[in-house]
N, C-alpha and C positions, 0 to 999 in steps of 0.2 A: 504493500500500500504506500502509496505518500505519502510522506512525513510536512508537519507544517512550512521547515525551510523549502521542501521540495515546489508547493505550491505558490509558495511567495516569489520563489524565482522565476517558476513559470509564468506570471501574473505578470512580474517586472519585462521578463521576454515579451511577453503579448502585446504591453502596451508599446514596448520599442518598437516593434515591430508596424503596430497601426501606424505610429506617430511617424516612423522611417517611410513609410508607404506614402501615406500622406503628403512628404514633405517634400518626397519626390516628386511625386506627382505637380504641386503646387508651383517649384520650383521650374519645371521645365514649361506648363504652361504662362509666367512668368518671361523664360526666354522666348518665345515662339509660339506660335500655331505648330509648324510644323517639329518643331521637337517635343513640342505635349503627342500631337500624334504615334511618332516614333517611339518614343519612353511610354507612351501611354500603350501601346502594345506588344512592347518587348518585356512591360511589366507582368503581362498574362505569365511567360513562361514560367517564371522561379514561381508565382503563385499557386498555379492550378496543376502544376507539376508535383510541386511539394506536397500540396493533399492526394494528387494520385498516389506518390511511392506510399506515404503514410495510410494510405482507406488500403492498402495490396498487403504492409503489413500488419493491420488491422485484420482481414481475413485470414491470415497464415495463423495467427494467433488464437481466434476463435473458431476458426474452420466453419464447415456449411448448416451445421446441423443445429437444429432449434431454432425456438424466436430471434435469440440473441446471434445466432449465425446467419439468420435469414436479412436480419438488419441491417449486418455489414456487408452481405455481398448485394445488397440492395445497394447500400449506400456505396459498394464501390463502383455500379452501372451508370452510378450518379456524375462520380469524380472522372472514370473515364469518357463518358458520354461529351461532359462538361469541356475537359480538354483535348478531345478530338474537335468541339466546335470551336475553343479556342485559336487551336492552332490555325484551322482551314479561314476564321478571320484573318488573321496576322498574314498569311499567303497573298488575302486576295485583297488586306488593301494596300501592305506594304511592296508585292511582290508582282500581283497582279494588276493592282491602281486601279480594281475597279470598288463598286458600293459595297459590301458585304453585309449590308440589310435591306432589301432579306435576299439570302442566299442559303447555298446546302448546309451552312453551320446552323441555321435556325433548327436544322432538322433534327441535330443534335443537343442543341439546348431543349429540346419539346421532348427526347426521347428521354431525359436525366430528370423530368420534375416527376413522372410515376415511377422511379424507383427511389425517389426522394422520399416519395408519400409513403412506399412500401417500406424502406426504413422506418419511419416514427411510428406508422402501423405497427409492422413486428417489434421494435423497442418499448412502446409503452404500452405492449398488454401486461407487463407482471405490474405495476400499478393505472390499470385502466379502472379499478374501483375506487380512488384516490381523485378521480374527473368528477363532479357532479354536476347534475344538470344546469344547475347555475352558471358555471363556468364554463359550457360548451355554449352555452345559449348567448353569454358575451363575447366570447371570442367569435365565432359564429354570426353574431350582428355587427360586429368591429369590422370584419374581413367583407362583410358584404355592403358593409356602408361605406368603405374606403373604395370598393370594386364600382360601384353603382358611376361616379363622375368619370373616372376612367375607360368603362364602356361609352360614359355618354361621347365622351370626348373622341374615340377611337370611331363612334360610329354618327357623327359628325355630318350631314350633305353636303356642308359644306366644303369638307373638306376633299382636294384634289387629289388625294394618295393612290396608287394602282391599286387592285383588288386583293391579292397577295398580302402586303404592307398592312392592309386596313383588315385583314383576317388576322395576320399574326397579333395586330395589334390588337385583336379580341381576346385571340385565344393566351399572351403572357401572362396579361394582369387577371385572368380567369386562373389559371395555375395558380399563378401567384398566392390568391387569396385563399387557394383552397390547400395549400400548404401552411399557407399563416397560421391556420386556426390549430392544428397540433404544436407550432412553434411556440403560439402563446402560451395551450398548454401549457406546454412543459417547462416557460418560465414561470408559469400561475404556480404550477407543482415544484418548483426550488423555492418560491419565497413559503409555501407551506410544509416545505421541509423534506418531500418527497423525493427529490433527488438532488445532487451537488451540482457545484460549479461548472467541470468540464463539461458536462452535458446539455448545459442551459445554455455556455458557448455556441455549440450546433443550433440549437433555437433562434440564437441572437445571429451566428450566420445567414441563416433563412431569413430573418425579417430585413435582414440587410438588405438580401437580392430584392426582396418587395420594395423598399425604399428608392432600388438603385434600378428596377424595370419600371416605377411610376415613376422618376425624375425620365427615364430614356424616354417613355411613352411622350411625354411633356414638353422635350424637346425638340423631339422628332415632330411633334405636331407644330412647333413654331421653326421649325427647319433651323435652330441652333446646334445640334448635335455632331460632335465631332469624336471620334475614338482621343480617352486622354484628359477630358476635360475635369473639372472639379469633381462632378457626380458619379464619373465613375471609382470614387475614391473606393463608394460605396459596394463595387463589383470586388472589390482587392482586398476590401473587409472582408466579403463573404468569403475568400478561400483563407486567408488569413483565421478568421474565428472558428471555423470548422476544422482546420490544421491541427489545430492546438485542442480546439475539441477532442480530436478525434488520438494526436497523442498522449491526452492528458487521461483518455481509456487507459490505454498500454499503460502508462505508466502506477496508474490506478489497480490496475488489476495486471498480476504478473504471471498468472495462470489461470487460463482460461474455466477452468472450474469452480471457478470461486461464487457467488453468492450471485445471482443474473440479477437481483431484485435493486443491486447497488449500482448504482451509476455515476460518472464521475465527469 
């Protein structure tokens, strides 16, 4: 198990980590347009990389079997899905200079949100009695009241978008919201004591991406949106708090046997 020094330096790593992300980002859009671009997308790699190797040995660790095996080889459909759509952006606008939304990386980002869902599924059945109707029924009107101007906005007459653009842009912020609602969970369930830190990480990842696909939707709709800019700080969050999420398992539990009901 972790020891308290163990956690306090992770916590200290995390925040360096956001702050370093952050500040790079800040700083190159500062120099340029075009170096926010460039640094904005050679940032994917170390990010969504680093959660792949980590979700790979997350599975070697717990192997396939059970809830808790069913979780992480969800969650690792998720991290590779996620960086295969990664990368075929970084190709097609650094290398091929054309749009990459929407393109075949969309396809990939839409395949990673149902094994995202199928993770928090299989995770939080050993306390799904710990959910009361209360708290599904707010998280649940939270996710759909945030979802409702985002539709409206996406489905717009006014607006001039191809047909494609104006679907995806139905179908994120509909993911989106329908992943929120486990996310809040399972922070509603750390502040009631039901599970720890690392694991409310992976929640605060997920509500990142919803924070940082309703900034994209908002931009793309006033045609400001460029790969790199401030909001995607919020994309570099999400692999960043899931990282450490999902090390801060391993490090939690050193054998896969140990008690599935603990979460870290």
């Amino acid at each position: 198990m972790q020891t308290g020094l163990d956690t306090v330096t992770a916590k200290k790593y995390l925040i360096l980590a956001l702050v370093a992300c952050a500040s790079v980002n800040l700083i190159s859009n500062f120099v340029g347009n075009y170096a926010a671009i460039f640094v904005g997308n050679v940032m994917y790699i170390p990010v969504s990389g680093t959660l792949l190797i980590v979700s790979i040995l997350m599975i070697s660790r717990f192997g396939i079997s059970g809830n808790i095996g069913l979780a992480w080889v969800s969650f690792g459909g998720y991290a590779i899905s996620w960086f295969i759509a990664e990368m075929l952006w970084i190709v097609q606008e650094l290398y091929l200079k054309i749009d990459p939304f929407p393109s075949p990386a969309d396809i990939f980002y839409l395949i990673g949100y149902p094994f995202l869902l199928m993770f928090f599924i299989a995770y939080l059945q050993p306390v799904r009695f710990a959910i009361t109707k209360k708290m599904l029924i707010a998280t649940s009107s939270f996710a759909v009241g945030i979802l409702i101007p985002s539709l409206y906005l996406a489905l717009e007459p006014s607006k001039s978008s191809d047909l494609l653009q104006r679907v995806l842009s139905v179908i994120y912020p509909t993911f989106d919201a329908v992943l929120l609602i486990p996310a809040l969970l399972g922070v509603a369930l750390f502040f009631k004591g039901q599970v720890n830190f690392t694991w409310t990480l992976i929640c605060m990842g997920t509500i990142s991406v919803f924070v940082a696909d309703t900034a994209f939707l908002f931009a793309q709709n006033e045609d400001s949106y460029y790969t790199g800019n401030p909001m995607e700080i919020m994309f570099y969050w999400n692999y960043i708090l899931l990282t450490f999420g999902v090390y801060g398992h391993m490090k939690l539990f050193q054998r896969p046997k140990q008690d599935d009901a603990q979460y870290g």
